[in-house]
N, C-alpha and C positions, 0 to 999 in steps of 0.2 A: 683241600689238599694240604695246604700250609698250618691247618689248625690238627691235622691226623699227624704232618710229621712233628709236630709238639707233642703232641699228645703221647706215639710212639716213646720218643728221647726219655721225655719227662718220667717214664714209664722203667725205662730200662734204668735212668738213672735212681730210682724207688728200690726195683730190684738189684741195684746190682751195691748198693748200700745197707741194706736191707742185714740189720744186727744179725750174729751168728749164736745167738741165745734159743735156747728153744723153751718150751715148756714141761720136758722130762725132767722128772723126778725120783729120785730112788732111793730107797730107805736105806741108812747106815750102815754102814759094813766095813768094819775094821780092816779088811785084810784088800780091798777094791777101794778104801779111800788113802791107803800104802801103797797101791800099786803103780809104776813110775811106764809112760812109752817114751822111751829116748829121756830129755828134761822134762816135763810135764807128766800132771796128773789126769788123765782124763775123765777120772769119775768124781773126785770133789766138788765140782758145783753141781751137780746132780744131786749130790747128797747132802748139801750146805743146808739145805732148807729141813729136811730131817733132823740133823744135827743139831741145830738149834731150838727147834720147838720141843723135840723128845727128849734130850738130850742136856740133865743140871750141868754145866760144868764151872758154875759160881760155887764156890766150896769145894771143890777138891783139892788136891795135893799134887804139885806137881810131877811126881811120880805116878798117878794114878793119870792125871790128862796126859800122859806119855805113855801109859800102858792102853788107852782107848784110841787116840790120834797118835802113836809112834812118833819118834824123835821130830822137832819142829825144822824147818828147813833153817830157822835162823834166831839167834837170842841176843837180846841186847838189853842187860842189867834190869831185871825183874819182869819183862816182856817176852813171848812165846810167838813165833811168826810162821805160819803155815799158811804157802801160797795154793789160793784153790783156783785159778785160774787164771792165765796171763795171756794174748794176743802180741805176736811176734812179728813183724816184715822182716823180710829181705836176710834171714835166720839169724839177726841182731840188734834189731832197733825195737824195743819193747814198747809198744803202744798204749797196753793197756794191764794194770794187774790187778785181781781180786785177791785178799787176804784176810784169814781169821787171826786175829791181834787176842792175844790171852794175855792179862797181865797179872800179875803175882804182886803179891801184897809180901812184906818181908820176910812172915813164917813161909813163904812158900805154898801159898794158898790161893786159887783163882780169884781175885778181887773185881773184876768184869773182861769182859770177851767182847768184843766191835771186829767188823765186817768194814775193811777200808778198801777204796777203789779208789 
């Protein structure tokens, strides 16, 4: 009896921590990796993994990685910040953010792109 209600706890505590990641996947799309519910995006890490295997964006122009991904949520002096998904409590304490980091070379050229968590 005492080795099942372990077993049960241990069980619930599995699932009830159990990541909110899935293994859905969906290919690029411009206009679903813009689209906003309330602060968030809900389709960007769905589409992260496309984006980057399909998807040159070492050489372009910053006007051109702004006409494919739309304005970045945030710039700071030669760097491109597009949050692709963040985990929220209590509707303010930020746990956790995924980010695609573009950084620009001085002509204004994509010089690499990293995936920061």
């Amino acid at each position: 009896m005492k080795t099942r209600n372990i077993i049960i706890i241990l069980s619930l505590c599995f699932f009830a921590c159990k990541s909110k990641q899935t293994n859905d996947q969906e290919k690029f799309d411009k206009i679903r990796w813009s689209t906003m519910s309330g602060s968030e995006f809900p389709y960007r890490n769905k589409m992260l993994k496309d984006l980057i295997g399909n998807y040159k964006l070492k050489g372009l122009k910053k006007d051109e990685v702004e006409d494919l991904l739309g304005a970045p949520n945030r710039t700071d002096s030669g760097y491109l910040f597009y949050r692709v998904d963040r985990t929220v409590i209590a509707g303010f304490f930020t746990l956790h953010t995924k980010t695609l980091v573009i950084k620009l070379d001085p002509d204004s050229t994509v010089e690499w792109r990293k995936i920061h968590e």
